[in-house]
N, C-alpha and C positions, 0 to 999 in steps of 0.2 A: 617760655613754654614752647614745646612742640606743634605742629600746625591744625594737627587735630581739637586740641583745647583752642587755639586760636581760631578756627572756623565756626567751633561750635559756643565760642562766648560771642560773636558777631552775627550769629542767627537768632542768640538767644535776646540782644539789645535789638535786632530789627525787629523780633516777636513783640516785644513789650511797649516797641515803638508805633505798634502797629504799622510796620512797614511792610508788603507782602509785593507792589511790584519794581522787580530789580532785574535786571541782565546779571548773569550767575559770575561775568569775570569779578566784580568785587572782591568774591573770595580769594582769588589768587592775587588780588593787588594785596589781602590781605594778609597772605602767604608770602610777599615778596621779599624780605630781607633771608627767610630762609632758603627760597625757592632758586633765588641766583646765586647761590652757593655753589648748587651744580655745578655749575662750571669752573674747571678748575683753577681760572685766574680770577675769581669774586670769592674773596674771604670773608666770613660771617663781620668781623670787625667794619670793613668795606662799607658792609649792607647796614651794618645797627650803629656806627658811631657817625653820626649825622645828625645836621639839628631837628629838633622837634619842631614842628608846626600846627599850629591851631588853625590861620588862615590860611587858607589855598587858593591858588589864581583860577578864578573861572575856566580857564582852557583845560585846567587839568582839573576835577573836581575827585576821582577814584584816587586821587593821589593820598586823600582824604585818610582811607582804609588802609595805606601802609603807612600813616604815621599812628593809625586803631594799634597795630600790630606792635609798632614802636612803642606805647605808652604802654600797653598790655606787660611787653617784656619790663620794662622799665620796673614797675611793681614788683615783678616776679627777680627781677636782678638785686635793685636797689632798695624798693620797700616804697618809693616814690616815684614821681612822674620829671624825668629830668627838664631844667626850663630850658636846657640851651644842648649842647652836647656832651651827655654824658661822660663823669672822669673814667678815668682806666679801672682794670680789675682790682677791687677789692676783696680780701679773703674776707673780713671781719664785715662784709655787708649785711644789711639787715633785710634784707630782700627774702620774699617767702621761701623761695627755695636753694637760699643758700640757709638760712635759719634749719628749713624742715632737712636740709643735706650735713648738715655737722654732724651726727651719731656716726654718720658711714663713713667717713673721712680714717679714719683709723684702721678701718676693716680693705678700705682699701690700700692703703698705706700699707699692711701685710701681705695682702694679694700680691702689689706687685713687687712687691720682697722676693716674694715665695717663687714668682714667674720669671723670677733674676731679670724685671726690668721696672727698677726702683724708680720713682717720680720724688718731686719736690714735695711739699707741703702744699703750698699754693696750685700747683698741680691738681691734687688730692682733692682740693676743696672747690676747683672747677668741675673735676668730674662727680665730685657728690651732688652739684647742685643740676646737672646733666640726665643724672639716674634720675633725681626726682623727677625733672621735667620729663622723662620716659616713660616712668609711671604713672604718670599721673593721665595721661592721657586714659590707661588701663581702670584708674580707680573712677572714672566719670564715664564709661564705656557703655551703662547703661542708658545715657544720657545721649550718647554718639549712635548710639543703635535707635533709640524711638523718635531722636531728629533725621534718621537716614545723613547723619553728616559725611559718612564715608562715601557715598554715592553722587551726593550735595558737590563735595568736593573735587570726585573725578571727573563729572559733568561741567563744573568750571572750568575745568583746566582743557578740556575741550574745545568747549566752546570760547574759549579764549582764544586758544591758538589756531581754530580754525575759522573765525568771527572778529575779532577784533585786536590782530594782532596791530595793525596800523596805530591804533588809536593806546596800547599797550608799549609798544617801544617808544611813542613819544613821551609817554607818560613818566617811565621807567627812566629816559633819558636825561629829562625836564628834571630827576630827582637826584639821578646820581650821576648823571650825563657819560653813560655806560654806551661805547661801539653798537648798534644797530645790531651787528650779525653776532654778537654774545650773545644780546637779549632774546633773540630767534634760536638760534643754538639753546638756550636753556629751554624754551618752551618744547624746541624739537624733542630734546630728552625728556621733559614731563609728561609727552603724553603717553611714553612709554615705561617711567618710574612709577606715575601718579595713576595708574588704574586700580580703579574698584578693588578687584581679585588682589594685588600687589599690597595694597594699602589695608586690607583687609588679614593679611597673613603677618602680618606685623601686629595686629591686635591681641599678643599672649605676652607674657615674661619673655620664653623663648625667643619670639620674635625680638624684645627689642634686647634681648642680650646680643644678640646676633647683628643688632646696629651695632651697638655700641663695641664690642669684640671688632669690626670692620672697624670703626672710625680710629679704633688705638692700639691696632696691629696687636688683637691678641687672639689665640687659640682657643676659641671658643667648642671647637670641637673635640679638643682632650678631657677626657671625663673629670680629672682629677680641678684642672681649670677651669670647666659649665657650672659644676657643683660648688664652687667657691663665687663665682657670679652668682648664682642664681641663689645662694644665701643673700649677697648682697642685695641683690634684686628685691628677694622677701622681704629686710629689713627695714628697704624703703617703703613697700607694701603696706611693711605694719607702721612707720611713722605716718604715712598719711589717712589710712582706716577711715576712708570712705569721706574726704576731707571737700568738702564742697563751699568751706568759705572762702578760700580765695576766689575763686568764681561770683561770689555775691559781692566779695567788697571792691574787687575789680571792676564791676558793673557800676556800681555805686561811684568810684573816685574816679575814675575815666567819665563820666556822665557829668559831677562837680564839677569837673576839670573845664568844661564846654564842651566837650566835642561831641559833634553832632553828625548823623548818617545824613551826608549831602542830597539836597533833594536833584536828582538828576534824571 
């Protein structure tokens, strides 16, 4: 899942936890395997093929919140919580959003016929499970709006990097033992990617065609290519029609699982 569902499932287990006092960088330790992508030499693989941890050494206790994010995606990939590190890509995984991503797999598969920049099959079936995660963020937007998550979260990222960045690259270090001046480099850029106003123009179809056109070098601005995404776009739309259980049973199997918001 994208980081907006991701911030707004970890407000909503601190809500029920009756958790209410916290220092706001959590959310971006909880944003981390996305969040150090930024930079161009940390690829998402990098950041999510790592092992899972339940227990966490005292010194680092936030570290806690990027393995929330870990188990979160895990369900969303796999359909379960990996014990150790995750295997490689699966087309045939049973993971929610590659399940809710198989109708569009085909419709992409023509797209990029039609764009004369043809993908594999397993390609196809990465970026289907991609769109969902795009949308999805969109079909729970009312949820993002009366948590103020979007604001939640540009005020993390803040106060992150201008409060605790010390206690954050050791953290990050401690997990993926990543150069000091990456990890600062990536925050540098956050506070200029991750504002309020930015993060907020992102919340239409539109906007996130317009990621995803960026991410796979396509022409998002040719009418004849907007209007065959933004079919796709709809189609994911209407597979998910206001799909709010993954959000419940995530709650529920990450909770099973043990893991617990460290008391810090």
């Amino acid at each position: 899942m994208l980081m907006l569902t991701h911030t707004y499932l970890l407000q909503n287990i601190l809500d029920m936890a009756g958790i209410r006092n916290y220092n706001p960088d959590i959310f971006v330790y909880n944003i981390v395997p996305d969040l150090l992508t930024i930079h161009p030499d940390i690829s998402s693989r990098e950041t999510h093929k790592i092992k899972r941890l339940l227990q966490i050494p005292p010194m680092h206790p936030k570290a806690a919140y990027v393995m929330f994010h870990l188990f979160v995606d895990d369900l969303a990939h796999y359909g379960f919580i990996s014990p150790g590190i995750p295997d490689d890509f699966d087309p045939d995984s049973n993971g929610y959003t590659y399940i809710k991503g198989k109708p569009l797999i085909d419709s992409i598969l023509a797209f990029q016929h039609k764009a004369n920049k043809a993908i594999s099959y397993n390609e196809a079936v990465y970026r289907s499970h991609l769109i969902v995660e795009m949308v999805y963020d969109l079909i729970i937007i009312d949820y993002i709006k009366n948590n103020k998550t979007i604001e939640l979260l540009a005020n993390a990222v803040y106060f992150t990097a201008k409060e605790k960045m010390d206690e954050f690259v050791a953290t990050i270090n401690w997990i993926y033992g990543l150069d000091e001046l990456k990890v600062r480099d990536v925050m540098k850029k956050s506070l200029s990617y991750m504002t309020e106003e930015r993060l907020k123009k992102t919340m239409n179809i539109e906007g996130r065609i317009r990621l995803y056109a960026y991410k796979f070098g396509l022409q998002y601005d040719e009418p004849l290519y907007l209007a065959e995404m933004k079919n796709i776009f709809l189609h994911a739309s209407q597979l998910l029609d206001n799909d709010t259980i993954f959000l419940r049973e995530t709650e529920e199997t990450v909770k099973k699982y043990g893991w617990l918001p460290p008391v810090i």
